[in-house]
N, CA and C of each residue as an Amber inpcrd file, in Angstrom:
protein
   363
-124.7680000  -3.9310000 -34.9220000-123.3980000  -4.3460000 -34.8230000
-122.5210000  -3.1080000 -34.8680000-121.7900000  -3.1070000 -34.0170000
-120.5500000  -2.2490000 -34.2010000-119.1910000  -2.5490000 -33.8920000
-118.4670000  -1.6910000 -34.5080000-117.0400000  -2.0740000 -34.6310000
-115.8440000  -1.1120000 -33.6100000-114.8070000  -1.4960000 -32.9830000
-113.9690000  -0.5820000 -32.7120000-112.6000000  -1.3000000 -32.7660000
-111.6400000  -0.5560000 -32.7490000-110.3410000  -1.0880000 -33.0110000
-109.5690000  -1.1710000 -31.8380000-109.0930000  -2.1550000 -31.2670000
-108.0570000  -2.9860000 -30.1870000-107.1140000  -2.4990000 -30.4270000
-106.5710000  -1.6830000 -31.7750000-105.1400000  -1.1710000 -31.6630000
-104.2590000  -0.4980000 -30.2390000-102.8900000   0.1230000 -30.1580000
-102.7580000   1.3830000 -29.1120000-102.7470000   2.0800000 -30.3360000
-102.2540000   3.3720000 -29.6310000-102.2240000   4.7760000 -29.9520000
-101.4540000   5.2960000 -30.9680000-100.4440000   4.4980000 -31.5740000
 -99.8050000   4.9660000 -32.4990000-100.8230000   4.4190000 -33.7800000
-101.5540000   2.9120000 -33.4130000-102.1480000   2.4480000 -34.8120000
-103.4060000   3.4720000 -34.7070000-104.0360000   3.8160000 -33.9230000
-104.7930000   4.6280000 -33.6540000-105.2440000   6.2350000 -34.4560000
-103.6110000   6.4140000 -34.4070000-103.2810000   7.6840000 -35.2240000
-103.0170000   7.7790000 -36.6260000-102.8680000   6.1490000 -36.9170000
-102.9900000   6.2230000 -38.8860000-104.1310000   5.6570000 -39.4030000
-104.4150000   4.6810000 -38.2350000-106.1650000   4.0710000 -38.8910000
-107.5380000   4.4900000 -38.3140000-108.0200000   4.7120000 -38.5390000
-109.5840000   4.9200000 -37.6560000-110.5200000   3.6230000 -38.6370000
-111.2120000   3.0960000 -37.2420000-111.9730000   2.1330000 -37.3100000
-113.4600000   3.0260000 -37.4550000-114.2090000   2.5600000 -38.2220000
-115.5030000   3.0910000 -38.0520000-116.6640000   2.1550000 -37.3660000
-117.9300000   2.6240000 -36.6960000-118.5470000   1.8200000 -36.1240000
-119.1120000   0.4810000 -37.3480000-119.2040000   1.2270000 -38.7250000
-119.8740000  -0.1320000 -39.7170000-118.6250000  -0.9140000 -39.5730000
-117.3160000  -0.9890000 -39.5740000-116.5370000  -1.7750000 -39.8140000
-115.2800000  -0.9350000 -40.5590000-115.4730000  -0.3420000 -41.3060000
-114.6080000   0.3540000 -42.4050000-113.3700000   0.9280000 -42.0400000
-112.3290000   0.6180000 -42.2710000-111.1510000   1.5170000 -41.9810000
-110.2010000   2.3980000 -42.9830000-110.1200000   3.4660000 -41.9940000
-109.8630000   4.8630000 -43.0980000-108.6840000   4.7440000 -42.6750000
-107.7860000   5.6340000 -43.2710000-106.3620000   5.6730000 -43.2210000
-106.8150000   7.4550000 -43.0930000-106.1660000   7.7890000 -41.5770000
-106.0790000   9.4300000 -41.3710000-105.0210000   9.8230000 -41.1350000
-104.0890000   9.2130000 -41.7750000-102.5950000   9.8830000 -41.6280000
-101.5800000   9.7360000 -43.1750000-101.0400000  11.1920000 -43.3460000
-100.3450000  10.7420000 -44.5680000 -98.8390000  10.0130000 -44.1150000
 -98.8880000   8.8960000 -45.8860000 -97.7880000   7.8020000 -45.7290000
 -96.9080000   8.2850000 -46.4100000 -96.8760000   9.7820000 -47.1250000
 -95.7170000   9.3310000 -47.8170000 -94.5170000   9.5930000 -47.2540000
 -94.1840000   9.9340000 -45.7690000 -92.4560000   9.6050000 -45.4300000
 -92.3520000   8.4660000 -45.4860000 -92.9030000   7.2320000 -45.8960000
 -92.9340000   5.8850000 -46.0990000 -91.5510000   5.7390000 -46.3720000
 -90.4850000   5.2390000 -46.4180000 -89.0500000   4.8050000 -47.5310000
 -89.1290000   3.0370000 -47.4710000 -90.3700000   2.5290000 -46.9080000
 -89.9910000   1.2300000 -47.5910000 -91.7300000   0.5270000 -47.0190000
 -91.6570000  -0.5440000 -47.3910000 -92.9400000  -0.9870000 -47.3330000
 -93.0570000  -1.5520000 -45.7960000 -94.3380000  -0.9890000 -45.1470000
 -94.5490000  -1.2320000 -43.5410000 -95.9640000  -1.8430000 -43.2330000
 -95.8910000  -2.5430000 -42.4340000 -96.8670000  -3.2230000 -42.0260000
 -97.2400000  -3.4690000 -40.3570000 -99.1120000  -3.0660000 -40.3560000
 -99.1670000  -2.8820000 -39.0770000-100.0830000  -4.0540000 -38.7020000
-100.5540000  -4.1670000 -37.5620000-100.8330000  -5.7040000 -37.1640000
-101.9850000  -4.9710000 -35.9290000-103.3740000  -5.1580000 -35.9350000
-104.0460000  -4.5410000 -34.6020000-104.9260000  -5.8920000 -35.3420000
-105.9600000  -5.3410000 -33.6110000-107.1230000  -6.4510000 -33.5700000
-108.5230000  -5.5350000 -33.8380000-109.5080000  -5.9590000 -34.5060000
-110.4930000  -4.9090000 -34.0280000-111.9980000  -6.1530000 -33.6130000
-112.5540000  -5.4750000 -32.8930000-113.7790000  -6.0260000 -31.9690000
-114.7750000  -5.8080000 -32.7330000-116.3730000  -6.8080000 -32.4340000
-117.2840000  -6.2160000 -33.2740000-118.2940000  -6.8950000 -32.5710000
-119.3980000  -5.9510000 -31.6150000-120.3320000  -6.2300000 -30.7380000
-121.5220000  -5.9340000 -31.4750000-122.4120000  -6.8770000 -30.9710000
-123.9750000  -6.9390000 -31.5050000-124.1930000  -5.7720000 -30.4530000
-125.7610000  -5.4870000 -30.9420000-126.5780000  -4.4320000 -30.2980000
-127.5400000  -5.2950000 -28.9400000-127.5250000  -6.4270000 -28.8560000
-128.3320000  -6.6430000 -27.3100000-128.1260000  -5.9120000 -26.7390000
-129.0210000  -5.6050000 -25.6710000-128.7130000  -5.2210000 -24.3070000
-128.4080000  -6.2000000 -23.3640000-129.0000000  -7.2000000 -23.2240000
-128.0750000  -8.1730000 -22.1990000-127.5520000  -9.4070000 -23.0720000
-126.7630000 -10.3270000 -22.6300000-126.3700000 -11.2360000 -23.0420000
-125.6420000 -10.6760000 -24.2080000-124.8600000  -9.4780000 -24.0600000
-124.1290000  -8.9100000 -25.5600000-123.2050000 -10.3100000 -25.9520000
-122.7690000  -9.8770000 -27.1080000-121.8250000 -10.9600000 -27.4930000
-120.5630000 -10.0890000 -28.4400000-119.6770000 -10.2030000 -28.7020000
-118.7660000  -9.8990000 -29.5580000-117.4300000 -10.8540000 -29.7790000
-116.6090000 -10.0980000 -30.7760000-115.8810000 -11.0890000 -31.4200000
-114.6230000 -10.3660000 -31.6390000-113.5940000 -10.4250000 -32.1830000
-112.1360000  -9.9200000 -32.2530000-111.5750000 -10.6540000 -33.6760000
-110.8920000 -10.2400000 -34.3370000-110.3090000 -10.6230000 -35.4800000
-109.0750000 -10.0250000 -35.6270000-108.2000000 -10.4730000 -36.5630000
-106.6330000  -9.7560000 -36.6620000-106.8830000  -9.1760000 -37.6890000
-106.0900000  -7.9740000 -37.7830000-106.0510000  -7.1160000 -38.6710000
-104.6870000  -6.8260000 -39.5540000-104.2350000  -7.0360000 -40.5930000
-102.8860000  -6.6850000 -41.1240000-102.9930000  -6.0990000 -42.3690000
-102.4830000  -4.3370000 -41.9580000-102.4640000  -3.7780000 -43.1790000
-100.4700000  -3.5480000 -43.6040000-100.3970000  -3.7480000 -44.9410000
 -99.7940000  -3.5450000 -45.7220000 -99.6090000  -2.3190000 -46.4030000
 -99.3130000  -1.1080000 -45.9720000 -98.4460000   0.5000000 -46.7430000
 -97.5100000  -0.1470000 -47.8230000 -97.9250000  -0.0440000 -49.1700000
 -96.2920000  -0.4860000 -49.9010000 -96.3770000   0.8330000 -50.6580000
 -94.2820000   1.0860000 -50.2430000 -93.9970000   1.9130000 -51.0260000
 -93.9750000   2.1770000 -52.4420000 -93.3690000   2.9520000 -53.4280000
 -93.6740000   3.1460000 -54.7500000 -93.0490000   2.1380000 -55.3190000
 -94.2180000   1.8490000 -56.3780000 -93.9350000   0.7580000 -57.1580000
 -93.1800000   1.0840000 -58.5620000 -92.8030000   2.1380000 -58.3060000
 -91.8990000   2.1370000 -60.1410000 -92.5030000   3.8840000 -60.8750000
 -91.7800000   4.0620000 -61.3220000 -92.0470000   5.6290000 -62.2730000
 -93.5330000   5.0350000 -63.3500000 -93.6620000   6.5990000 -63.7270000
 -94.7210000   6.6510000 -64.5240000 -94.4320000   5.5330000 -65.8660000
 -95.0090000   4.9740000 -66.4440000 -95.0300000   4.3700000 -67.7810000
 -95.6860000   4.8930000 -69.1610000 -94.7420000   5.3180000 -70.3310000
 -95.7200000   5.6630000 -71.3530000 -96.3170000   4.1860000 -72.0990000
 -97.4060000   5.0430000 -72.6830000 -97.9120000   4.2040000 -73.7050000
 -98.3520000   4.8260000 -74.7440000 -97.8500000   4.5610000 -75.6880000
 -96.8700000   3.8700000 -76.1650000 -95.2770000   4.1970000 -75.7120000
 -94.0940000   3.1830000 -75.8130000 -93.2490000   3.6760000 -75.3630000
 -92.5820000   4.6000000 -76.0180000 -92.7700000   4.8020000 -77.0410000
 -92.3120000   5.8890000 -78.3250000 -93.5630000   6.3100000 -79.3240000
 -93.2260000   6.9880000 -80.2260000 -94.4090000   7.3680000 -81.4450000
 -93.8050000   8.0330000 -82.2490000 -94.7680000   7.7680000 -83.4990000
 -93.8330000   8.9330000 -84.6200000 -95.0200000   9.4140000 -85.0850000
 -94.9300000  10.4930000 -85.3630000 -96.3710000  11.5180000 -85.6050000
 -95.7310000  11.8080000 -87.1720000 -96.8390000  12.2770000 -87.9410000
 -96.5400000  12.9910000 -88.8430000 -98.1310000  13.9650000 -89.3440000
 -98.0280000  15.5080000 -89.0320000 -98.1980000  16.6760000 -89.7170000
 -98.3070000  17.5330000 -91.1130000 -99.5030000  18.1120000 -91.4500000
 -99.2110000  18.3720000 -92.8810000 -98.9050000  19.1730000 -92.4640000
 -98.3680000  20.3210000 -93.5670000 -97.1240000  21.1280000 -93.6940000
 -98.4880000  22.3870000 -93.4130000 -99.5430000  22.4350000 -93.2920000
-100.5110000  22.9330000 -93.4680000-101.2000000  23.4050000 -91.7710000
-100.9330000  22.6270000 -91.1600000-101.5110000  22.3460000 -89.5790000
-101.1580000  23.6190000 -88.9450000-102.4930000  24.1160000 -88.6250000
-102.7970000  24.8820000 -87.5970000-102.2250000  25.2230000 -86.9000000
-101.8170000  26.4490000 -86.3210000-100.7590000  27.3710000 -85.7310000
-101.6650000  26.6740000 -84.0430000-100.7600000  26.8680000 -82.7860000
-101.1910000  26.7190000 -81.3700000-102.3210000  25.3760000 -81.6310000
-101.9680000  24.1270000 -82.4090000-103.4370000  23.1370000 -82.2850000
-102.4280000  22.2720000 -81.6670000-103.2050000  21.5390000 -81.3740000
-102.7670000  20.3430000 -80.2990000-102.1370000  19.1470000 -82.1490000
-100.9360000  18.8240000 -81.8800000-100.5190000  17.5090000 -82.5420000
-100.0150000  16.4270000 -82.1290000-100.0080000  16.0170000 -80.6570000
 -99.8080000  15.0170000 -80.6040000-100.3190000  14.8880000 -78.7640000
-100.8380000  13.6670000 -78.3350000-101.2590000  13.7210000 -76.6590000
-100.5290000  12.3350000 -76.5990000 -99.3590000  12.8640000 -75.4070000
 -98.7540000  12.1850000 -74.6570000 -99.4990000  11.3580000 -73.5550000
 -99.1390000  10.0700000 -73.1750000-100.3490000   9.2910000 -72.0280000
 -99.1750000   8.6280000 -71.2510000 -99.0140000   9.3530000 -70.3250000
 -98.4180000   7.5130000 -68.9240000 -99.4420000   7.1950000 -67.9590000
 -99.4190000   6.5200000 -67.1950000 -99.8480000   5.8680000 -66.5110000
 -99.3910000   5.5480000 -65.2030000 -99.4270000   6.1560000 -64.0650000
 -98.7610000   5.3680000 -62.7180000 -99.4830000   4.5810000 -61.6480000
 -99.2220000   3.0700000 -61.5030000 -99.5960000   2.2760000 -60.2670000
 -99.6620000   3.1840000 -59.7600000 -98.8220000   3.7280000 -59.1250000
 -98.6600000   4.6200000 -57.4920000-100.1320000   5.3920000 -57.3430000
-100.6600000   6.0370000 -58.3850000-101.6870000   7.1720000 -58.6820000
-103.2710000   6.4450000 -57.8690000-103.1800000   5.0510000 -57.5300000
-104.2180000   4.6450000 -57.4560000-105.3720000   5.2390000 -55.8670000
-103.9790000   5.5680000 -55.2170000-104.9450000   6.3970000 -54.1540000
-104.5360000   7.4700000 -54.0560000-105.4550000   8.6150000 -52.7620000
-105.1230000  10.1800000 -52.6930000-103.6700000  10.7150000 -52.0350000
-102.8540000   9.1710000 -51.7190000-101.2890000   9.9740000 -51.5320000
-100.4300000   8.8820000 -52.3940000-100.1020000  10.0690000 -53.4330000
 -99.2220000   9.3490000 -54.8030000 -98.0220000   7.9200000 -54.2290000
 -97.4010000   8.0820000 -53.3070000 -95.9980000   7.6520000 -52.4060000
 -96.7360000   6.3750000 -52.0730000 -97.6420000   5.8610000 -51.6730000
 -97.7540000   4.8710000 -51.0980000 -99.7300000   4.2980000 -51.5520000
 -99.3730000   2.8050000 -51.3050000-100.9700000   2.5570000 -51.8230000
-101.1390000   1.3880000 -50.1540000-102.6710000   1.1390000 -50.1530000
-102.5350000   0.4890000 -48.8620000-103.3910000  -0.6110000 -49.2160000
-103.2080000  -2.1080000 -48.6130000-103.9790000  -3.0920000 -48.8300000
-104.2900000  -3.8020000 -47.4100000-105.4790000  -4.3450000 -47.1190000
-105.6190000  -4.9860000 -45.9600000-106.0120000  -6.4680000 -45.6920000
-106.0410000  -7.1360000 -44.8700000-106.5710000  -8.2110000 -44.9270000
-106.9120000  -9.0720000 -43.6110000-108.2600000  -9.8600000 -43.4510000
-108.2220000 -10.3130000 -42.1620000-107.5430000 -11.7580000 -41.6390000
-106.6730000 -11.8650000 -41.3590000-106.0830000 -13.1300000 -40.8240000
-106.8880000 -14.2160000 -40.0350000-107.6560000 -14.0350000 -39.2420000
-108.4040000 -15.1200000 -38.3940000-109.2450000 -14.0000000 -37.6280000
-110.2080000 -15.3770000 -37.0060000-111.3500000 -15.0030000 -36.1470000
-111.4830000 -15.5470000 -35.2800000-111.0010000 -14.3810000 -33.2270000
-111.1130000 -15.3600000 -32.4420000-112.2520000 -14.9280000 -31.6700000
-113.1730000 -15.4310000 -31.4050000-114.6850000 -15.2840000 -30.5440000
-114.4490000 -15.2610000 -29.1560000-115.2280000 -13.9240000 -28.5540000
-114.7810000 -14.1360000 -26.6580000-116.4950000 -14.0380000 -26.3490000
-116.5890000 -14.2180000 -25.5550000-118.3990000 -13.9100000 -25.2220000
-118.0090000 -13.3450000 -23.7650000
């Protein structure tokens, strides 16, 4: 079985279809300024040699822009030190957390999903 993508040339240039199926995102999103969504078809042919068969499905990915600043946790703290503590030691580790962080471009995260399945022979 293999796969290729029905997109044109612009979807072309942010997604690559791979022959297992898999789609990579090869373009960075973060001039993103708001949440965008792209819409292609991709194909997916058996290996016969005659009587091939394949199939087409919709494709809709979802770019959403940033979801909100970092978050601490805790939202505050109160430390307390003996009067005794170690010159240059670590006294206290700060922690946030950002949605956004979840993939390799901070600005934008991407989700996909297949809408329907239409069969051509």
């Amino acid at each position: 079985m293999t796969y290729v993508s029905l997109g044109d040339a612009n979807i072309n240039e942010i997604f690559y279809v791979l022959v297992d199926g898999n789609i990579i995102l090869i373009k960075d999103m973060t001039y993103l300024r708001q949440d965008t969504t792209y819409s292609f078809q991709i194909a997916a042919h058996d290996s016969r040699v005659t009587n091939s068969r394949s199939a087409t499905t919709n494709v809709q990915i979802t770019v959403n822009y940033l979801h909100g600043p970092p978050v601490f946790n805790p939202q505050s703290d109160r430390i307390t030190i003996p009067i005794t503590q170690a010159i240059n030691s670590s006294v206290y580790t700060a922690f946030a957390s950002d949605s956004d962080a979840r993939v390799r471009y901070l600005q934008s995260w991407v989700h996909f999903s297949f809408l329907d399945n239409v069969y051509i022979e």
